[in-house]
N, C-alpha and C positions, 0 to 999 in steps of 0.2 A: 324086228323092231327098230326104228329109228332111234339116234342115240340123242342125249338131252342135252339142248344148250340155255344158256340161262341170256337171255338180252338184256341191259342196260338200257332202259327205253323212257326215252322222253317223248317220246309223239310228233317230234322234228322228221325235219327233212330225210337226216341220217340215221338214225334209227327206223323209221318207217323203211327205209329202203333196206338197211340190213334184213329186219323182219321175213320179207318178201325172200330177199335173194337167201338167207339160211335155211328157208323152209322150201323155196321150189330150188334152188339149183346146190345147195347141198346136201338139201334131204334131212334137217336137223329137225327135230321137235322143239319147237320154240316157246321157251318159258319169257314170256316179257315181264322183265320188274322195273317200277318205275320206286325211285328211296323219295319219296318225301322229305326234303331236310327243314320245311316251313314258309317253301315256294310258292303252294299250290293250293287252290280254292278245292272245294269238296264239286262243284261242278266243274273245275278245271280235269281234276281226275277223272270224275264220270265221261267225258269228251272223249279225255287220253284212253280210257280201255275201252269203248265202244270205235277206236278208231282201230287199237291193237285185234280186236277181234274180224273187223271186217279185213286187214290185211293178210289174216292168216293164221295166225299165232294158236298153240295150241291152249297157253292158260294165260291169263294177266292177272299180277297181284301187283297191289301198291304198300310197300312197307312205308310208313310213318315213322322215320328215324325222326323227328323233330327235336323230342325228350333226349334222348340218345346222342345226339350231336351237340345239344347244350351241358349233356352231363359228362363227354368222355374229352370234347375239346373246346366249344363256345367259350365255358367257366373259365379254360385255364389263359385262352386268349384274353380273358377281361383281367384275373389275377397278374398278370405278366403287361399290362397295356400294351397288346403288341399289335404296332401299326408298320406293315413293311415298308422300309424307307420313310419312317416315320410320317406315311399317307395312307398305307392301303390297309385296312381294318382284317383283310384275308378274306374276304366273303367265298368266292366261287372256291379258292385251293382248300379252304378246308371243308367248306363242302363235298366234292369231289372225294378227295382221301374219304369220310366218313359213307359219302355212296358208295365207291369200290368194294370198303369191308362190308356193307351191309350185303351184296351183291357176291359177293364171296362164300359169305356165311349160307347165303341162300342156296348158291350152287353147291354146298357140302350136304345140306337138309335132302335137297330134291337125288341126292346122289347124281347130279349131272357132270356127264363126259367133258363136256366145253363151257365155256364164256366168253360174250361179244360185248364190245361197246363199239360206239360211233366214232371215236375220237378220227381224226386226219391225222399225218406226216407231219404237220406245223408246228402242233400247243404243247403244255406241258399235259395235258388232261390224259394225252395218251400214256407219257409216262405213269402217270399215278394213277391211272386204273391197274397199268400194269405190274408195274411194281407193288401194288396189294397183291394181286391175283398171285404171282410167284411166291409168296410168304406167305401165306397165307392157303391157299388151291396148288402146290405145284406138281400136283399130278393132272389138273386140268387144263385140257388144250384151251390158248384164245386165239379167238378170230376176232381180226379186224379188217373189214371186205372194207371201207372207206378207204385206211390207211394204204392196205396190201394193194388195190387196185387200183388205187393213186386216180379218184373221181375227181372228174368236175360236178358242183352240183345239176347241170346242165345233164348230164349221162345218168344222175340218179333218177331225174325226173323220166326224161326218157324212159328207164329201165320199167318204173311201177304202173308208167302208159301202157309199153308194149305188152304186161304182165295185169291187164285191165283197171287199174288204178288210176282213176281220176280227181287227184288230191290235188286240192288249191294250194300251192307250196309258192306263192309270191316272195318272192324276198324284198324281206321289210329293208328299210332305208338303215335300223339299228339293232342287233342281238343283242335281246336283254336276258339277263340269269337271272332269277330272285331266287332268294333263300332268308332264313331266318335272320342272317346276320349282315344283309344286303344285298343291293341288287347292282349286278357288271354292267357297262353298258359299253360296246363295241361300235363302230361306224369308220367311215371316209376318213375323217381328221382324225382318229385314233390310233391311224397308219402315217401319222405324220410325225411329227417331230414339234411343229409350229401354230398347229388350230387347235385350238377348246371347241370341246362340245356344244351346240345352238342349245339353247331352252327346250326346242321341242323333241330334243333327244330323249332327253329327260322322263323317266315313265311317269313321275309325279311334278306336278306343276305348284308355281307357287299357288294359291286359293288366297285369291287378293278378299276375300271376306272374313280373313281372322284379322284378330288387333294386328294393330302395329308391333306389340310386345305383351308378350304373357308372361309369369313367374310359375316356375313348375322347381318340385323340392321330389330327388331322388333318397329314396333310404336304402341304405345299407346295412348287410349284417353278414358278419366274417368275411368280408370281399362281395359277395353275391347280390344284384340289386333287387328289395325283397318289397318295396312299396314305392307309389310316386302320386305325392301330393296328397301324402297318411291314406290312401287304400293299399290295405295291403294283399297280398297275390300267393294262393296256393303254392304255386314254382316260379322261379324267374323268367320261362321262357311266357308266361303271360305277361308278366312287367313288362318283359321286351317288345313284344305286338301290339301294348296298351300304348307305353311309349313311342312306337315308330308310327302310331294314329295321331297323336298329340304331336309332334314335330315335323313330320312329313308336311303338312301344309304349308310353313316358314320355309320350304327347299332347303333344309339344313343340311349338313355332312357329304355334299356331293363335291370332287374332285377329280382328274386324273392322277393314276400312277404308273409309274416309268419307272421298268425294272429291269432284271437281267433273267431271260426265260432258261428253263433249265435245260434247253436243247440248246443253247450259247449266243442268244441273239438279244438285241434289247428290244421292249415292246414297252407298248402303254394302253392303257383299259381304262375308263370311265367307269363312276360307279357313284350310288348315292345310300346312304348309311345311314339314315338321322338317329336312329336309338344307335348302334353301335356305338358311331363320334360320341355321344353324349353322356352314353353309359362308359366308356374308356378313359373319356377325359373327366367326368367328375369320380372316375374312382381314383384315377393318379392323383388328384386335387385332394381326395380323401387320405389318400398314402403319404402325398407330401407331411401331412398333419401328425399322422399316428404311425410310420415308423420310424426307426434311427437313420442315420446317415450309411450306414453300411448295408442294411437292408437294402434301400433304395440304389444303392448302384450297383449292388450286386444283381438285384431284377434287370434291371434294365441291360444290362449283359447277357443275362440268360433270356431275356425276351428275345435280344436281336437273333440269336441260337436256335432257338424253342420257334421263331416265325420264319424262319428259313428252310429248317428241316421241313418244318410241316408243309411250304412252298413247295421244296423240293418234293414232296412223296414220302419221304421218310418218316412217316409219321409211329411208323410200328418199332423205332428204333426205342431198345431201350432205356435209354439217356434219356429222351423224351417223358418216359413215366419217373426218371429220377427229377427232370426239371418240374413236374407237375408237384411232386412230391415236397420241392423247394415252396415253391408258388404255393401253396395249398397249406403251409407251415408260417406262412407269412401275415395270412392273414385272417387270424386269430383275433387281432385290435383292428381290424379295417370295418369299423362300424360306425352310424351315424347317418347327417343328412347333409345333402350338398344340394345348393340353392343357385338356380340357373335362370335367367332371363332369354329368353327364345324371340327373336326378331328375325325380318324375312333374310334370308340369304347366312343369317351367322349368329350364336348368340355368345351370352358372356356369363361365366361362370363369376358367381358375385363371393360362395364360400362357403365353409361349411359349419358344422355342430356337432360334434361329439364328444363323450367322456374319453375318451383314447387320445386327446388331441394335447401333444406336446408339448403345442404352444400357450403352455399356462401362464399367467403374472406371475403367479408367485414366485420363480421361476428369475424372472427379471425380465426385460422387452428390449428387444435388441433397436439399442442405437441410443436408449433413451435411457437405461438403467443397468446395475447387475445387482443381485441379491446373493449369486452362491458363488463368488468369488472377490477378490481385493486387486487394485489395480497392481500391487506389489507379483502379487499371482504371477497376473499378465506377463510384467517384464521379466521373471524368471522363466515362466514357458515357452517367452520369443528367443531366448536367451540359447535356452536349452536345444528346441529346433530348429532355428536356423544355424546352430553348432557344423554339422556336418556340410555344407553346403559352405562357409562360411571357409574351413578348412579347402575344399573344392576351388573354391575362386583365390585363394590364395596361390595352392602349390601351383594353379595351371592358368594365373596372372602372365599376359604379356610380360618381357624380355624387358623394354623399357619401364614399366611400371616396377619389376622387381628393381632393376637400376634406382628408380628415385627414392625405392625407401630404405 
């Protein structure tokens, strides 16, 4: 009997070829799973296993991690606002990490001997497939025939010619990723240091037939966005694909980000987001409102933590479910509606509405009034903190300055 490997299969260039070469020149039974994270059309699937079947494969199944990836990490990225280098929303790294496990899990079901993906030598993708697969499988062998054989994709094509495969594998001018939480976009200038991405990199265009500006109102409820523009949404991952139809046409949330890859090199990625951006930054807009001052900087420390890890692979560390645990604690008052104006290229967050919201009158309005203290207050409490400091600048007063007094 031949032993079971589980593929990691996207229907690209590099997986078609793994496919091929694990089945004729290693003799593997090839299980291809492609994870759904919220990428993929229901005809784009059908394409992807009608392609896996003609190369060979012995079964294809497409898991639907969509729910799964909004509920084990999407939630805690929007709880935490965590934008890498305060740009990059995480789209493809936490994808990946949550494909890995799904593809892990799967090779434990099917009791298979191995697991492959396509990753190369270069990305971080090879680490964080692999790094699941070891915690997770580490009785299971991985093959990585891209990485180990060190391909041009020139030799792959070759390879599925000489092995009767006549697949249109053009390479496109841009590699795009999409997923529920955005879409990567790769190119020439994004090997640079100096060029943005052309417009027509772009997988969505602006659609010069909407307004100038539209008003759209995000609801929240305990951190989670649960309706937009009062319909409200069975789960959030429907808000989130209602939403990225509605802003998608204004080309909103598109950027590069320039970062430090986790094989020690810097890189930069192109990518376009519009419900992420939008949904991250009216929910911090929402947070500035309804938590305390300590809340708020304590998140934004454990964000930078919590989106690094997860960059790196390390997403199954357990600190990870401690910081979920914070983040998930926090947002108990993060409820209400945050009121955004959407125009081409950028919009503007105008504010919000909620009962959770700090900034009450009664209260007193900063700059213009106080109600729950007396200016006497005031100068006892400056009095008081700048005490220590105040002692500070004395004893370690220049040599001269102690002289004149």
């Amino acid at each position: 009997m031949k032993k079971k490997i589980v593929l990691a299969y996207s229907g690209g260039l590099d997986t078609s070829f793994c496919a091929v070469y694990l089945s004729k020149k290693l003799n593997y039974e090839v299980h291809a799973v492609t994870v759904n994270t919220g990428g993929f059309s229901e005809q784009e699937i059908n394409d992807i296993e009608k392609r896996a079947y003609e190369l060979g494969v012995y079964s294809y199944t497409c898991v639907d991690a969509t729910k799964s990836y909004y509920d084990t990490c999407v939630k805690y990225l929007i709880y935490g606002n965590v934008l890498k280098n305060n740009t990059y929303p995480l789209s493809v790294s936490a994808e990946r990490t949550i494909q890995a496990k799904t593809i892990a899990e799967y090779a434990l079901q099917i009791q298979a001997e191995a697991v492959a993906h396509g990753s190369t030598g270069a990305g971080n993708d090879q680490v964080r497939f692999d790094v699941i697969f070891n915690i997770l499988c580490p009785h299971v062998t991985i093959i990585t025939p891209i990485r180990d054989l060190k391909l041009s994709r020139e030799s792959e094509i070759q390879f599925l010619q000489e092995n009767g495969f006549e697949i249109n594998f053009e390479k496109a001018l841009y590699s795009i990723n999409k997923g529920l939480w955005g879409t990567s976009v790769g190119g020439k200038e994004t090997l640079t240091s100096c060029t943005y991405l052309p417009e027509k990199a772009f997988p969505s265009q602006l659609n010069q037939a909407v307004a100038s500006s539209s008003e759209i109102i995000l609801h929240f409820e305990k951190g989670e966005i649960v309706g937009i523009n009062n319909k409200a949404f069975s789960n959030p991952v429907e808000a989130i694909q209602y939403l990225e139809k509605i802003a998608t046409p204004y080309a909103i949330g598109r950027d590069i980000h320039v970062g430090d890859t986790i094989v020690g090199i810097k890189g930069r990625v192109g990518f376009e987001a519009a419900a992420a951006i939008l949904i991250l930054k009216a929910h911090h807009l929402l947070e500035k409102h309804t938590l305390s001052k300590f809340q708020l900087n304590l998140k934004s420390q454990l964000a930078d933590w919590y989106g690094s890890w997860l960059h790196e692979g390390l997403f199954l560390d357990p600190a990870m479910r401690d910081i979920e645990a914070f983040f998930e604690s926090t947002q108990d008052k993060v409820n209400g509606k945050v009121f955004i104006t959407l125009l081409p290229y950028r919009y503007i967050l105008n504010g919000i509405e909620s009962e959770n919201d700090l900034m009450n009158a009664k209260f007193g309005s900063y700059g213009e009034m106080n109600l729950g203290w007396s200016g006497e207050d005031v100068k006892g409490y400056s009095k008081i903190i700048s005490n220590s400091l105040s002692i500070y600048h004395k004893v370690n007063a220049p040599q001269k300055e102690v002289d004149a007094n």
